[in-house]
LUMSE-5941 format. One record per residue (C-alpha): residue in three letters; x, y, z. Coordinates in pm, whole numbers, padded with zeros to 5 digits, always signed. Example, Ala and Ser with C-alpha at 12.3 -4.5 7.8 and 13.67 -1.06 7.14 Angstrom:
% LUMSE-5941
ala+01230-00450+00780;ser+01367-00106+00714;
***
This chain:
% LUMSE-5941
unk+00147+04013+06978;unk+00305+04020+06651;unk+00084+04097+06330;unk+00021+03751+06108;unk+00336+03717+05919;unk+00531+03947+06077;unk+00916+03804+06158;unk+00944+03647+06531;unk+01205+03832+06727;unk+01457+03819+06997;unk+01719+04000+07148;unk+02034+03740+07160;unk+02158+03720+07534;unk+02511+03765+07593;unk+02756+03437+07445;unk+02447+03310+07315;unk+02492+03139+06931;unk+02291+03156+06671;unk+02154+02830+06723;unk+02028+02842+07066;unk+01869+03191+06998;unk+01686+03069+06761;unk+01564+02728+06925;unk+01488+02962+07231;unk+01316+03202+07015;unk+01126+02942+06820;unk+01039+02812+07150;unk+00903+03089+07297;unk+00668+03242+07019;unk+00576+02865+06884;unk+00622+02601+07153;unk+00253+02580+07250;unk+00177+02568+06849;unk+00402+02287+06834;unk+00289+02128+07143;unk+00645+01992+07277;unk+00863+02133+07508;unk+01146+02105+07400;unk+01164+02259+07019;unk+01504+02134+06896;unk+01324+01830+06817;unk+01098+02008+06591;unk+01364+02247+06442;unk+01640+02193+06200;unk+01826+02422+06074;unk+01971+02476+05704;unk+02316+02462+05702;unk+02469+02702+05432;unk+02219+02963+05445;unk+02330+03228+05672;unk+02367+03528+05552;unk+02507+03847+05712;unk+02422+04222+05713;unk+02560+04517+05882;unk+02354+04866+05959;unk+02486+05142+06112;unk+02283+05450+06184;unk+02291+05810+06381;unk+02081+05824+06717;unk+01800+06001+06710;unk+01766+06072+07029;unk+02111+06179+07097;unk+02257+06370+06832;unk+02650+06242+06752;unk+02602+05889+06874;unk+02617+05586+06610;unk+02443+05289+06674;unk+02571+04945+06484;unk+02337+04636+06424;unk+02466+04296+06293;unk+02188+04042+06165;unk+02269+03733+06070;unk+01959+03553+05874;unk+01910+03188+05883;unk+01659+02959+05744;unk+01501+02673+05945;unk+01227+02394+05892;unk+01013+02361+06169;unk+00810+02034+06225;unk+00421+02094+06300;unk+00417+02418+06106;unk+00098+02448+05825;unk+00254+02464+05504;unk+00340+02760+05307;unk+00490+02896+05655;unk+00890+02908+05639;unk+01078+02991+05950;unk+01373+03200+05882;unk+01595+03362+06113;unk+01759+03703+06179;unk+02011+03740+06428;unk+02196+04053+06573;unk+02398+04216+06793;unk+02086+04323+06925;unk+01783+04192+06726;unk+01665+03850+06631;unk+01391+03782+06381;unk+01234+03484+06244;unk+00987+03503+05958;
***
């Protein structure tokens, strides 16, 4: 379980696009919040808003070895939410994250 404000995240499966990972994610961590099953009812999001950003970093574990991370951040509005909660999205080669 994720602390109380904490960003949702996801690992993006292989082809999948920004979109669907974050429906799926949204899904999920929120679906029986939202009580539906199928989110992309719920969810819309922003066109124009995502933004991109690149980390690169030295293993720790094994000493030589780079590791690179894309995230792509997105926001979202999502239907049945309390308000004051915004849904934004992170995605990454590796890493997705909603907050």
């Amino acid at each position: 379980m994720q602390p109380c404000g904490a960003p949702l995240s996801k690992r993006m499966r292989a082809g999948e696009s920004l979109e669907v990972t974050a429906h799926r994610t949204i899904h999920e961590e929120l679906a029986s919040v939202l009580k539906v099953d199928d989110v992309k009812e719920k969810v819309q999001i922003v066109e124009g808003t995502c933004k991109r950003k690149v980390y690169e970093m030295q293993s720790q574990a094994y000493p030589g070895l780079r590791s690179r991370c894309v995230m792509h951040t997105v926001d979202a509005y999502v239907e049945g939410l309390s308000r004051g909660i915004s849904a934004r999205r992170q995605r990454s080669s590796g890493i997705a994250t909603m907050s």
